[in-house]
C-alpha positions as a Markdown table, in Angstrom:
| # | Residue | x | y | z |
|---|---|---|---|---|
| 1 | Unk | -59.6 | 0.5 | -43.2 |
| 2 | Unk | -59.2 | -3.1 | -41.7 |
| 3 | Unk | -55.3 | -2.4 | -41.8 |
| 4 | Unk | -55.3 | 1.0 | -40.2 |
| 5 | Unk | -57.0 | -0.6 | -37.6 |
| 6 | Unk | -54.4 | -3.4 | -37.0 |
| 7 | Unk | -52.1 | -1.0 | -37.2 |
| 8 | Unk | -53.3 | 1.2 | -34.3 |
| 9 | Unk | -54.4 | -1.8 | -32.7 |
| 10 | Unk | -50.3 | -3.3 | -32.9 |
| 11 | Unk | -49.0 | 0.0 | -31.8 |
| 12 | Unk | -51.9 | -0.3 | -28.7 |
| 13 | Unk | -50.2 | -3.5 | -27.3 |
| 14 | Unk | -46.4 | -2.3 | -28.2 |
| 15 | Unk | -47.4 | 1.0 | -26.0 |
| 16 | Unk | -48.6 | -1.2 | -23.4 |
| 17 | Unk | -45.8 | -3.4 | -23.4 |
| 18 | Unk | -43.1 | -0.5 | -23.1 |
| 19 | Unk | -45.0 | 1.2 | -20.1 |
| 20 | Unk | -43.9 | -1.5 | -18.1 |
| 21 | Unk | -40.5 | -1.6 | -19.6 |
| 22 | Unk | -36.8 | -1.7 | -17.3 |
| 23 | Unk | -35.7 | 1.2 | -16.3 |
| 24 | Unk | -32.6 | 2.4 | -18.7 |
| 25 | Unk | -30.0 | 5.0 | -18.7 |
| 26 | Unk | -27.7 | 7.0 | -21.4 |
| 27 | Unk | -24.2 | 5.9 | -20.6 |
| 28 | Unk | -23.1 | 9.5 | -21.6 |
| 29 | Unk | -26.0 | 11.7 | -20.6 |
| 30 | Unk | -24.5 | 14.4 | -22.8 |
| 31 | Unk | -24.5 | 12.5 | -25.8 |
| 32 | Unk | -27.0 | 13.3 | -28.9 |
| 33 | Unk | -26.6 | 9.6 | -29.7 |
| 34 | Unk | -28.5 | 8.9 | -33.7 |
| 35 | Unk | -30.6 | 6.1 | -31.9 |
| 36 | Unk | -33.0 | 6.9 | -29.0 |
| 37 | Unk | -33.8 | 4.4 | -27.2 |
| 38 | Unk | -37.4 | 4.0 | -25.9 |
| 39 | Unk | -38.2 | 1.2 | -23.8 |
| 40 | Unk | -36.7 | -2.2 | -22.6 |
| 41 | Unk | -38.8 | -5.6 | -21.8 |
| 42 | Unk | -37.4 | -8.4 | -20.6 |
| 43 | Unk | -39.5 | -11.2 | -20.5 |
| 44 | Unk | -39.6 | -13.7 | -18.2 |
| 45 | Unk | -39.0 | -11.1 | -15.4 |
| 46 | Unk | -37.4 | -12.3 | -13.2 |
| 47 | Unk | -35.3 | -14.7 | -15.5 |
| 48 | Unk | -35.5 | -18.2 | -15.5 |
| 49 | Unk | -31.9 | -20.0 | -15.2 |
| 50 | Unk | -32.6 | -22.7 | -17.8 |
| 51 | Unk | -35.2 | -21.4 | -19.3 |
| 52 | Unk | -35.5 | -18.9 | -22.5 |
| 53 | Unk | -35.1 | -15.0 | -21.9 |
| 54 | Unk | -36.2 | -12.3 | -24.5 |
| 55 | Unk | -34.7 | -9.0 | -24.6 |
| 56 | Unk | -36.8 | -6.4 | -26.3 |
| 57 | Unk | -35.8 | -2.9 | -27.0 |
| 58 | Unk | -37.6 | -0.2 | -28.5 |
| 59 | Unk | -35.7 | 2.4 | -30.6 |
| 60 | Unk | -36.3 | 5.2 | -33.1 |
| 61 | Unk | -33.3 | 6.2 | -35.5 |
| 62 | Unk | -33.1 | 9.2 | -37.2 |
| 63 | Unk | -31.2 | 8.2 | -40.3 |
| 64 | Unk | -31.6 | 4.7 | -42.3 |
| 65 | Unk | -29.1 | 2.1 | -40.6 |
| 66 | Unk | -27.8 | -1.2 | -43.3 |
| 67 | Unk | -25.9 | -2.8 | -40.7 |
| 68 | Unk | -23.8 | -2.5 | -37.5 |
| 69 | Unk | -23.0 | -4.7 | -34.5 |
| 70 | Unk | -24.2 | -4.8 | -30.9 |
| 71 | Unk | -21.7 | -5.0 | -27.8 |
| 72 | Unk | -23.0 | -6.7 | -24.9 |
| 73 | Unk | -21.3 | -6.3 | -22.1 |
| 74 | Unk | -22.8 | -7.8 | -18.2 |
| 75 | Unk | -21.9 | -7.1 | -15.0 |
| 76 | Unk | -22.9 | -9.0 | -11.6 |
| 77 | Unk | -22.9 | -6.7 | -8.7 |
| 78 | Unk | -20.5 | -4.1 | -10.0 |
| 79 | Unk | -18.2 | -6.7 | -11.7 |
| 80 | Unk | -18.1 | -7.4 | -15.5 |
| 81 | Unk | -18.4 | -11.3 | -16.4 |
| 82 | Unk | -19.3 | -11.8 | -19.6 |
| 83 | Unk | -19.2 | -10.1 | -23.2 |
| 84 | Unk | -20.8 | -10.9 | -26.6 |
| 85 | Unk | -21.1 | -9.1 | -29.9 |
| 86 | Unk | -24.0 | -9.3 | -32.2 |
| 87 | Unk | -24.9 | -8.4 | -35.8 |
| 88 | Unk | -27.3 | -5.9 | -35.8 |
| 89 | Unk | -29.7 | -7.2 | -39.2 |
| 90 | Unk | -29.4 | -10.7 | -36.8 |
| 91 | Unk | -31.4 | -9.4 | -34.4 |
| 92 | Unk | -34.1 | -6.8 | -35.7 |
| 93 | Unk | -34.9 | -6.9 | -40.0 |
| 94 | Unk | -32.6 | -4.8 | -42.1 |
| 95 | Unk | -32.3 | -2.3 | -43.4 |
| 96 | Unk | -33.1 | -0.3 | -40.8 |
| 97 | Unk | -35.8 | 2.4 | -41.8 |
| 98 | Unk | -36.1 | 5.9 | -40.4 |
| 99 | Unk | -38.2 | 5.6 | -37.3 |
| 100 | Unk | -39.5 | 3.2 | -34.7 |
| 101 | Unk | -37.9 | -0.6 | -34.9 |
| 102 | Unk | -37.6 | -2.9 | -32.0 |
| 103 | Unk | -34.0 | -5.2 | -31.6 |
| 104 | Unk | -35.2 | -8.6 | -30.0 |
| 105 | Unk | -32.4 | -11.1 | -28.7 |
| 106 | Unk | -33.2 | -14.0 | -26.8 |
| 107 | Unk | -31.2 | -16.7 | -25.3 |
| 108 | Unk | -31.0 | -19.5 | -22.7 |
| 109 | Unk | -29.0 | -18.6 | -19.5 |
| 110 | Unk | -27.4 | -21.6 | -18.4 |
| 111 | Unk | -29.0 | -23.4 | -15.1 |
| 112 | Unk | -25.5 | -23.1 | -13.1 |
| 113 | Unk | -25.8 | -19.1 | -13.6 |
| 114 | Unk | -26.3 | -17.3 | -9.9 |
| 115 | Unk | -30.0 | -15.9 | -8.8 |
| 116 | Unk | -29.5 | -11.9 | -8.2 |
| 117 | Unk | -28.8 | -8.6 | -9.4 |
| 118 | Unk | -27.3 | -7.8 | -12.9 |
| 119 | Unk | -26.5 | -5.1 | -15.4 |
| 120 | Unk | -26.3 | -5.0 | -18.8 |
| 121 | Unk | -24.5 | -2.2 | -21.1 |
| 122 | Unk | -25.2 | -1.9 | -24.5 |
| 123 | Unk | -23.3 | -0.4 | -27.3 |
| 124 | Unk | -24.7 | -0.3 | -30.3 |
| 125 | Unk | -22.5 | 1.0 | -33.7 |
| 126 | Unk | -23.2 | 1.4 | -37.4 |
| 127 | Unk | -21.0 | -0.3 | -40.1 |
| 128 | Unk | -18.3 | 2.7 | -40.3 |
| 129 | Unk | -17.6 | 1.9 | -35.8 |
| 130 | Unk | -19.4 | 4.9 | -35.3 |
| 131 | Unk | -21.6 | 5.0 | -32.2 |
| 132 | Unk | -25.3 | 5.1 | -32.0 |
| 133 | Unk | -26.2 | 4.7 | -28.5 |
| 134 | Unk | -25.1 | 3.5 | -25.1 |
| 135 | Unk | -27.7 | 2.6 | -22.6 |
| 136 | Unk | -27.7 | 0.2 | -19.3 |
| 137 | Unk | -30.3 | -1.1 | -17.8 |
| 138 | Unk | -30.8 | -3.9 | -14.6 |
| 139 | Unk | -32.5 | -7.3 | -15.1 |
| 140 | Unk | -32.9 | -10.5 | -12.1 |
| 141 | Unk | -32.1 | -13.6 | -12.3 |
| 142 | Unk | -34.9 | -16.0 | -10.5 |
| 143 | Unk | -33.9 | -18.2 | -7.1 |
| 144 | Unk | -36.6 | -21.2 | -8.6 |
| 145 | Unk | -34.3 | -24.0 | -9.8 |
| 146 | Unk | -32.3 | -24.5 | -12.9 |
| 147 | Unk | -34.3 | -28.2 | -13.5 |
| 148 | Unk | -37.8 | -28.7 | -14.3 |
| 149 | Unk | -40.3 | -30.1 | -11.8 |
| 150 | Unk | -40.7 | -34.2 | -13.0 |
């Protein structure tokens, strides 16, 4: 009883979260990727230069995932400036079951990195190279300053 309860009560708060998630789209709008994804928070929001930054994206699978990799790609104002590649059980627990699962990356962005506008594209692939989603999604960078108040 007591875990049914924390259960509903967990699910609660992730809803919550998630209804005031970024904005994301498909890349291909056509596509009947394997992985849907649900929701995107980013968190601080605006980001901090300096400070840590927490990417947290909601997803369901259809099929049972062991391992893949996640392609990061970031663009400011229409023009792509950096890339990174992740593994996939390094940033949510494998293996992946059937279902809901949430892929959490955070990271400092260093304090020289420009306040405004930015878009991030993400590609995420099983361990054959085989596509299971594309989304994008927009996320600020603050204008406070890169060095803590003394």
């Amino acid at each position: 009883m007591m875990t049914s309860k924390f259960f509903f009560f967990s699910t609660l708060c992730l809803l919550y979260a998630f209804t005031n998630a970024t904005d994301i789209h498909y890349c291909d709008k056509k596509a009947d990727y394997d992985v849907e994804v649900n929701g995107v928070e980013i968190s601080p929001d605006p980001i901090a230069r300096g400070q840590p930054a927490t990417f947290s994206i909601a997803a369901t699978t259809g099929k049972a995932l062991s391992g893949g990799k996640l392609v990061i790609d970031v663009s400011y104002f229409g023009w792509h400036i950096h890339s990174e590649t992740h593994d996939l059980c390094g940033e949510t627990s494998c293996p992946v079951s059937i279902g809901d699962f949430v892929i959490a990356h955070s990271q400092v962005l260093p304090g020289f990195t420009p306040p405004g506008s930015y878009t991030l594209k993400m590609k995420m692939f099983d361990g054959n190279k085989h596509e299971l989603t594309c989304i994008t999604f927009g996320f600020s960078i603050g204008f406070g300053s890169p060095v803590a108040d003394i």
